[in-house]
DSSP file (Angstrom, degrees, kcal/mol; ACC not computed):
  #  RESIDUE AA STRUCTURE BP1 BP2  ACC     N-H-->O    O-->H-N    N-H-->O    O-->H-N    TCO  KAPPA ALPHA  PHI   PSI    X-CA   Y-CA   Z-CA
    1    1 A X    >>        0   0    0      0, 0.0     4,-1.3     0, 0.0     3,-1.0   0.000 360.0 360.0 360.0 -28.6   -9.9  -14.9    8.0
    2    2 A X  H 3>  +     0   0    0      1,-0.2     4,-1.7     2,-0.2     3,-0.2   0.937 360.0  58.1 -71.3 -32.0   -8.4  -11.5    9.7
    3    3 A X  H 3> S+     0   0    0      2,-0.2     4,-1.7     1,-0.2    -1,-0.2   0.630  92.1  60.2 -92.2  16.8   -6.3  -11.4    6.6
    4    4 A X  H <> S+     0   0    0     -3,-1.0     4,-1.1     2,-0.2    -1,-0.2   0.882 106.0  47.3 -46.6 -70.3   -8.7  -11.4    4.4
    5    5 A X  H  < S+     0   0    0     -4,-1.3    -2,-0.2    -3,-0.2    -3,-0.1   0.742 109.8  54.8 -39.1 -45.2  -10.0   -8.2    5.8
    6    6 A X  H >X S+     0   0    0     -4,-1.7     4,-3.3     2,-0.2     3,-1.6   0.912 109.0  49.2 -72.0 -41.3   -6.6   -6.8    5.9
    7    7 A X  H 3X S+     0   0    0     -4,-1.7     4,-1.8     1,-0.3    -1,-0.2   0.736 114.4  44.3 -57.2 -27.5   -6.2   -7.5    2.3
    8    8 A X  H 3< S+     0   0    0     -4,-1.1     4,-0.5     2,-0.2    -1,-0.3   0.291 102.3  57.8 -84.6 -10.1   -9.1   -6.1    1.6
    9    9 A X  H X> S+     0   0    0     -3,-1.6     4,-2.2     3,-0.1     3,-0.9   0.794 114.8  58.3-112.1 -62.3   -8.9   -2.6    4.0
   10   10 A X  H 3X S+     0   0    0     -4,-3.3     4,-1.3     2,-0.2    -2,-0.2   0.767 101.7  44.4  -6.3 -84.8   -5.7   -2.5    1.4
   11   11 A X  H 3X S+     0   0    0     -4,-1.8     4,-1.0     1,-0.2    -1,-0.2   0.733 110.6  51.6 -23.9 -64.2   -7.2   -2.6   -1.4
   12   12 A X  H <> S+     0   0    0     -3,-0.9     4,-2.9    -4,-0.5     3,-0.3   0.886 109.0  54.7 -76.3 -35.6  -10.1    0.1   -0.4
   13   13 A X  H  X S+     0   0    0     -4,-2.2     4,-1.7     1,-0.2    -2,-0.2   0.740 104.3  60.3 -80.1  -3.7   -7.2    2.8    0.8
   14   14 A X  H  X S+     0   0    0     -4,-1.3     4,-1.6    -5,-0.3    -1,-0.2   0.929 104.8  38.4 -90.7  -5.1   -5.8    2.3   -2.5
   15   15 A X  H  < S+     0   0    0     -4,-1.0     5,-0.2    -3,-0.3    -2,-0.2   0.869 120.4  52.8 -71.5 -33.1   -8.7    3.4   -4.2
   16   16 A X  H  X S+     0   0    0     -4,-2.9     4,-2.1     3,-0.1    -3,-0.2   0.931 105.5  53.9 -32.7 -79.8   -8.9    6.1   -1.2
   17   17 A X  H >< S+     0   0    0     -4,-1.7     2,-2.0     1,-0.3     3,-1.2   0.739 112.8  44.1  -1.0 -96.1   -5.3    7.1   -1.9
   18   18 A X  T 3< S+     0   0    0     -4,-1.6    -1,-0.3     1,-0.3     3,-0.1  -0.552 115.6  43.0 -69.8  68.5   -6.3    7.7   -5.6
   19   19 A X  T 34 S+     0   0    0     -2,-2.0     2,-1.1    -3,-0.1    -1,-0.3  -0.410 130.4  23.9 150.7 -67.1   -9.6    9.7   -5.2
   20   20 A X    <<  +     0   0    0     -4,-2.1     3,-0.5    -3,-1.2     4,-0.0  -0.856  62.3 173.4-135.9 107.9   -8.2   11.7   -2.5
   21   21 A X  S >  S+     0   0    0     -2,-1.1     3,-0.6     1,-0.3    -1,-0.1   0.412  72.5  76.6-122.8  27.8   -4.7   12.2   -2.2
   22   22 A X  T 3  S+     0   0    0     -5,-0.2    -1,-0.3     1,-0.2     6,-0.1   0.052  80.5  73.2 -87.3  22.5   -4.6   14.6    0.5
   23   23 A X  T 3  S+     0   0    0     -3,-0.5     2,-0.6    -6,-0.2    -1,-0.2   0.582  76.2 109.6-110.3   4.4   -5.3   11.5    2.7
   24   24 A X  S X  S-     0   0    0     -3,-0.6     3,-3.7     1,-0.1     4,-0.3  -0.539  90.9-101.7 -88.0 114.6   -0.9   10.5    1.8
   25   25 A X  T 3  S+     0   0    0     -2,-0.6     2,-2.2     1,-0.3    -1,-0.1   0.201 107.6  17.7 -11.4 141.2    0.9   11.0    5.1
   26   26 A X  T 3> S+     0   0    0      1,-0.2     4,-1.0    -3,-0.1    -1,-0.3   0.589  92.0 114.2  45.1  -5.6    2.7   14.7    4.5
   27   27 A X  T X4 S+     0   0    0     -3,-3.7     3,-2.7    -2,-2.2    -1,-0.2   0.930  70.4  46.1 -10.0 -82.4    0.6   15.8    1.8
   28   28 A X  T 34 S+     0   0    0     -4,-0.3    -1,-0.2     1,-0.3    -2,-0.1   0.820 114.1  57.3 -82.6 -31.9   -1.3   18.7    3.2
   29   29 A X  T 34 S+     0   0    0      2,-0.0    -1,-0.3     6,-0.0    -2,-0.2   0.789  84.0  93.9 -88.8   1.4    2.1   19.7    4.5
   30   30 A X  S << S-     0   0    0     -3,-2.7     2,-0.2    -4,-1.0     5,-0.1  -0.235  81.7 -99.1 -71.2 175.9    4.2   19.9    1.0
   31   31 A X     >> -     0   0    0      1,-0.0     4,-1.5     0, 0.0     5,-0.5  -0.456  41.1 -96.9 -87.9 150.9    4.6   23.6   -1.1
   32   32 A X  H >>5S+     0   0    0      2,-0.2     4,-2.0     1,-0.2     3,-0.6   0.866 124.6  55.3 -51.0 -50.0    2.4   24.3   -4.1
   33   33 A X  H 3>5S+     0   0    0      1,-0.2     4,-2.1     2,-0.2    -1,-0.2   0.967 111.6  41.9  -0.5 -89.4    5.6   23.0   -6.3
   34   34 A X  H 345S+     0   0    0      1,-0.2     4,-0.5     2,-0.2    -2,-0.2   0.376 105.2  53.5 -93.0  32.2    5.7   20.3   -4.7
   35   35 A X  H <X5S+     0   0    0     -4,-1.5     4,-3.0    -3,-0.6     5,-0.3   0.665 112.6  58.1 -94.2 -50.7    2.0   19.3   -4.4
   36   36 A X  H  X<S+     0   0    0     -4,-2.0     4,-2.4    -5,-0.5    -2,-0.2   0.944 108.6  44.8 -47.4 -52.5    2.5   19.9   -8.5
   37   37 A X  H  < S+     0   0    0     -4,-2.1    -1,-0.2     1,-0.2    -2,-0.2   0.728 111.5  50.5 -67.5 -35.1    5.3   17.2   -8.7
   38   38 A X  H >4 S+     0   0    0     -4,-0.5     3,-1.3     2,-0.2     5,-0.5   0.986 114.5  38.9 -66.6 -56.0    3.8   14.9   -6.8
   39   39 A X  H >< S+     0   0    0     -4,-3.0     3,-1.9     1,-0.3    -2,-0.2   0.933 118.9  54.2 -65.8 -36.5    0.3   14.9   -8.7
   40   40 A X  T 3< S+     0   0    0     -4,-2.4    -1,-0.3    -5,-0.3    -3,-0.2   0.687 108.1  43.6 -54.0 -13.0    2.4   15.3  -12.0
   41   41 A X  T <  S-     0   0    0     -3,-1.3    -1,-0.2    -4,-0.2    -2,-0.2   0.295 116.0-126.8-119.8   0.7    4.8   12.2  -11.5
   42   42 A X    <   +     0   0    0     -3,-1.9    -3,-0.2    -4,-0.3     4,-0.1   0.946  52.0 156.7  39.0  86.8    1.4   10.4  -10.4
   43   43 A X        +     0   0    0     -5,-0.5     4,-0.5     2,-0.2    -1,-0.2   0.414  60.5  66.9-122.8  21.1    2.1    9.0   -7.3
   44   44 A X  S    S+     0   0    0      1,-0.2   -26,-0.3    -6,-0.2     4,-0.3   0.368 108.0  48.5-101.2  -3.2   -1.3    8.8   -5.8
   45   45 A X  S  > S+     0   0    0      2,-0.1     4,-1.3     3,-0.1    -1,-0.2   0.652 101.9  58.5-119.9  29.5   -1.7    6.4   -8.4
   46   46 A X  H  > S+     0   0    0      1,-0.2     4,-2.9     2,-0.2    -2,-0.1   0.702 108.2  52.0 -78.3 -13.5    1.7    4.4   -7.6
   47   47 A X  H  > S+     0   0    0     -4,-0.5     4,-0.5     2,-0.2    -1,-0.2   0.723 103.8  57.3-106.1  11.3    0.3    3.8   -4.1
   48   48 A X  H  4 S+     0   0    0     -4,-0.3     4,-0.3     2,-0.1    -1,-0.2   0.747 110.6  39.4 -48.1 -40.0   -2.6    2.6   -5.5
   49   49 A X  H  < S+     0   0    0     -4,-1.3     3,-0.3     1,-0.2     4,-0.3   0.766 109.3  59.1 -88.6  -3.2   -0.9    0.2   -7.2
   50   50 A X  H  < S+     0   0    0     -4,-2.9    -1,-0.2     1,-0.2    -3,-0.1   0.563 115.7  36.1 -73.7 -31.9    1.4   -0.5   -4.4
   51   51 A X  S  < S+     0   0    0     -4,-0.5   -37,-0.3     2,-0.2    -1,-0.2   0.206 111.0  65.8-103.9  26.6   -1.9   -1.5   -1.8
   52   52 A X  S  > S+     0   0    0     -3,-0.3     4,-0.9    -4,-0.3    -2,-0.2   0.446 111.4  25.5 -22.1 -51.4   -3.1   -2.8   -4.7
   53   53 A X  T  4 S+     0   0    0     -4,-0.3     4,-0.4     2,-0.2    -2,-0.2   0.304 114.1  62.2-102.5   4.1   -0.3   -5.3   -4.6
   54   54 A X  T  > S+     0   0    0     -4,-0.1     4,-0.6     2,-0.1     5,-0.2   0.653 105.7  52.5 -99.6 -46.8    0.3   -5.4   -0.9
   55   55 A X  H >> S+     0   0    0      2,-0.2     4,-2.6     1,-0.2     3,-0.9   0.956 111.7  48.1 -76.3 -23.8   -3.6   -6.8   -0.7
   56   56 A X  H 3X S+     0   0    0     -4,-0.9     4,-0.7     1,-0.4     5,-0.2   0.720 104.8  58.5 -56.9 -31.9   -2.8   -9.7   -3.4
   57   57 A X  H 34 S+     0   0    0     -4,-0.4    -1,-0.4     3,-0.2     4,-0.2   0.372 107.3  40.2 -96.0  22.7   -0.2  -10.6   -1.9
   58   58 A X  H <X S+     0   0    0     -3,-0.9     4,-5.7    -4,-0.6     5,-0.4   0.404 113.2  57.8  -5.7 -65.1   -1.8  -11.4    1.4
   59   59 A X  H  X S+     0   0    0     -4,-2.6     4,-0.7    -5,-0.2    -2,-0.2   0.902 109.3  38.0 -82.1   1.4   -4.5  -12.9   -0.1
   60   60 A X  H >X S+     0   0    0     -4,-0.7     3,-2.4    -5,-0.2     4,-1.8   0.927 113.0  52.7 -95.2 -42.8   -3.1  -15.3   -2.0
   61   61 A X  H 3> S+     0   0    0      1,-0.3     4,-3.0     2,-0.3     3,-0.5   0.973 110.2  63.2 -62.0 -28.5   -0.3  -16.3    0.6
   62   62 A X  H 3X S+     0   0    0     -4,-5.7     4,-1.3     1,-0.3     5,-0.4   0.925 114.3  26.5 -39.9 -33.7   -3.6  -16.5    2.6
   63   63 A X  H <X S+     0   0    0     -3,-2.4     4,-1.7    -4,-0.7    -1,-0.3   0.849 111.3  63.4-102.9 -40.0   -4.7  -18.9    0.6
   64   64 A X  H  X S+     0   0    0     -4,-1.8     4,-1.4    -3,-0.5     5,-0.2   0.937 112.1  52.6 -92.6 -51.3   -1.3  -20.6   -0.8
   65   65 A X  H >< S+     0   0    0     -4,-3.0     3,-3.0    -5,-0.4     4,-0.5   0.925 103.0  47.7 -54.1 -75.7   -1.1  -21.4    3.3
   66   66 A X  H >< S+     0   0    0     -4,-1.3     3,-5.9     1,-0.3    -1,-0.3   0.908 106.9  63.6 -23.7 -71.3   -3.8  -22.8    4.0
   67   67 A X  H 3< S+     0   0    0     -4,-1.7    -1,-0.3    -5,-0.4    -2,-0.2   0.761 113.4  30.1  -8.5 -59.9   -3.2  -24.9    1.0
   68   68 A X  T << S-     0   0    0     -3,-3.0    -1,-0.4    -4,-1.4    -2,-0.2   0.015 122.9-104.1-104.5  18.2   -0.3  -26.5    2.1
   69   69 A X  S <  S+     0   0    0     -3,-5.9    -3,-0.2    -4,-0.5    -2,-0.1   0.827  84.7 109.2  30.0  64.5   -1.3  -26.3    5.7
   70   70 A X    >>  +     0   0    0     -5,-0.2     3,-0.8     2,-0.0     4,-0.7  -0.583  25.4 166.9-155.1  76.2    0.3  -23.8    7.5
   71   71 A X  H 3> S+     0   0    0     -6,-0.2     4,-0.7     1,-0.2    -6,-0.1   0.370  73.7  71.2 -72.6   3.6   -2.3  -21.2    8.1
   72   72 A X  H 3> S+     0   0    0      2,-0.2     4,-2.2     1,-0.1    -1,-0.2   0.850  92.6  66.7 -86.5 -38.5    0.3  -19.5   11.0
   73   73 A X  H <> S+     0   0    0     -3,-0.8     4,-0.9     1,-0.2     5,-0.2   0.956  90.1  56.4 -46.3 -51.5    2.4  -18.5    7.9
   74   74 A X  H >X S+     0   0    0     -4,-0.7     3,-2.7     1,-0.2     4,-1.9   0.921 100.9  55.8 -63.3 -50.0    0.0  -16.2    6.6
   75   75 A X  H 3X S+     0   0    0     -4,-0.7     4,-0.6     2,-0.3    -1,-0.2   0.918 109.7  52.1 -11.9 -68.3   -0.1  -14.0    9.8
   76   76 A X  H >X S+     0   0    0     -4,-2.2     4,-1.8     2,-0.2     3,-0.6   0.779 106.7  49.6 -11.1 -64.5    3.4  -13.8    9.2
   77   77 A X  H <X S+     0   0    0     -3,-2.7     4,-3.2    -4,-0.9     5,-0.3   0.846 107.2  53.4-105.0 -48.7    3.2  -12.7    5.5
   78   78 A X  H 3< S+     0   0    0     -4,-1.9    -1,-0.3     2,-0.2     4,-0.2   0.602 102.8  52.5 -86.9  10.3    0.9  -10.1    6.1
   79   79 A X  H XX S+     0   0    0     -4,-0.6     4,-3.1    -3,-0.6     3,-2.2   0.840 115.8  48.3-103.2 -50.9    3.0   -8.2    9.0
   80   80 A X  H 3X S+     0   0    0     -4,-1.8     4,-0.8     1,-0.2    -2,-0.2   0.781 113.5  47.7 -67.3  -5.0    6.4   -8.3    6.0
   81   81 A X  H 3< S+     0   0    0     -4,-3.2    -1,-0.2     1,-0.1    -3,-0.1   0.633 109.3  45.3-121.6  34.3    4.5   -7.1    3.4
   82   82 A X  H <> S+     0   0    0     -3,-2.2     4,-1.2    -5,-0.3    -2,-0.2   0.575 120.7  45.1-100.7 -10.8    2.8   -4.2    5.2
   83   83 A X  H  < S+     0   0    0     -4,-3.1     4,-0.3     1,-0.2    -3,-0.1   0.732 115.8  46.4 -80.4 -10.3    6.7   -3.3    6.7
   84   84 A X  T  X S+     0   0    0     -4,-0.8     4,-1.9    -5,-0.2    -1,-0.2   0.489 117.0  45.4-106.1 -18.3    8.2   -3.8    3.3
   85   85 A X  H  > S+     0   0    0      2,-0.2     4,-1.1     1,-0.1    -2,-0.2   0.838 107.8  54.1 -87.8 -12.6    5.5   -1.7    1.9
   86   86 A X  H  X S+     0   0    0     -4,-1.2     4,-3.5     2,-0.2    -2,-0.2   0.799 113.9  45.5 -60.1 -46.2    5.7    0.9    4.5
   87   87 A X  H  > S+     0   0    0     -4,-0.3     4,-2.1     1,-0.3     5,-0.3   0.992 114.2  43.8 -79.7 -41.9    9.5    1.2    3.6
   88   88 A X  H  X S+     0   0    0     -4,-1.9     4,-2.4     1,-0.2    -1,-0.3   0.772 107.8  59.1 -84.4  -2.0    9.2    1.3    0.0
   89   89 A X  H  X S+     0   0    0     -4,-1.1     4,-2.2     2,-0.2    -1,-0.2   0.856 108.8  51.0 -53.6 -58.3    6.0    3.9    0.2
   90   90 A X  H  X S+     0   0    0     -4,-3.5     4,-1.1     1,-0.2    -2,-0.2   0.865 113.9  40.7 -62.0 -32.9    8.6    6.2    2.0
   91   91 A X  H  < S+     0   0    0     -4,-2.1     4,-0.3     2,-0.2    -2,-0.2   0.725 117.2  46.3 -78.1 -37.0   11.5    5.9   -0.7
   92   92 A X  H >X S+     0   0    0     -4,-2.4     4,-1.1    -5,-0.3     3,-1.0   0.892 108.3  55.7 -65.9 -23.9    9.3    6.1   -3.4
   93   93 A X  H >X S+     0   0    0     -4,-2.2     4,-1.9     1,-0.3     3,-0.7   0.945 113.7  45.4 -63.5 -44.9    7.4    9.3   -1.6
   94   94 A X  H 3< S+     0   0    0     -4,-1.1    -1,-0.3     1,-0.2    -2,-0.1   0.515 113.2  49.1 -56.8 -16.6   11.3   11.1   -1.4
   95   95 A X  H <4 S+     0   0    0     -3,-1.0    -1,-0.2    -4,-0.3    -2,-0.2   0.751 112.2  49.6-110.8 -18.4   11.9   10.1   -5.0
   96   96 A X  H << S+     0   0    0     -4,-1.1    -2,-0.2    -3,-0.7    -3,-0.1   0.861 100.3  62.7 -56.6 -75.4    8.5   11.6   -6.0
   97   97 A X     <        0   0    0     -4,-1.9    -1,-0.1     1,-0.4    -3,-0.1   0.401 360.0 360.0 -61.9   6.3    8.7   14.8   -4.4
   98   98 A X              0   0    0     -5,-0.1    -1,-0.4   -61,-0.1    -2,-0.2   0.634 360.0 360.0 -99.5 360.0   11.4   15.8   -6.3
């Protein structure tokens, strides 16, 4: 059930994210440039769609486990795909700001 919730606190910071994108990590601290490049290349609304897809996939491997019975898995699945979304959130952010 907790990842339900997780999928779901996902979900709502990407709509955050995209409403308010002073709430992205280093934001407030880029140059007027690159505050420009970022909003221009839209990337408040790639990490929407990046927790967008980080809560789907939770909840459905939530659900996939259970399924097959192995509800330990999904615990699992949600800790790699918030660290694989963590990593590609930073490499897209560098690739952004230019």
């Amino acid at each position: 059930m907790n990842n339900i919730y997780v999928a779901l606190i996902f979900i709502a910071i990407g709509i955050l994210v995209k409403l308010f994108p002073n709430l992205i990590a280093g934001y407030s601290t880029l140059s007027q440039k690159e505050k420009e490049n970022v909003k221009g290349n839209g990337f408040a609304t790639f990490m929407m769609v990046g927790f967008f897809i980080m809560g789907a996939v939770i909840l459905a491997g939530h659900f996939i486990a259970i399924w097959h019975g192995k509800p330990s898995l999904s615990d699992t699945l949600g800790i790699f795909v918030t660290l694989i979304g963590a990593v590609v959130f930073i490499v897209a952010g560098q690739w952004f700001r230019r």
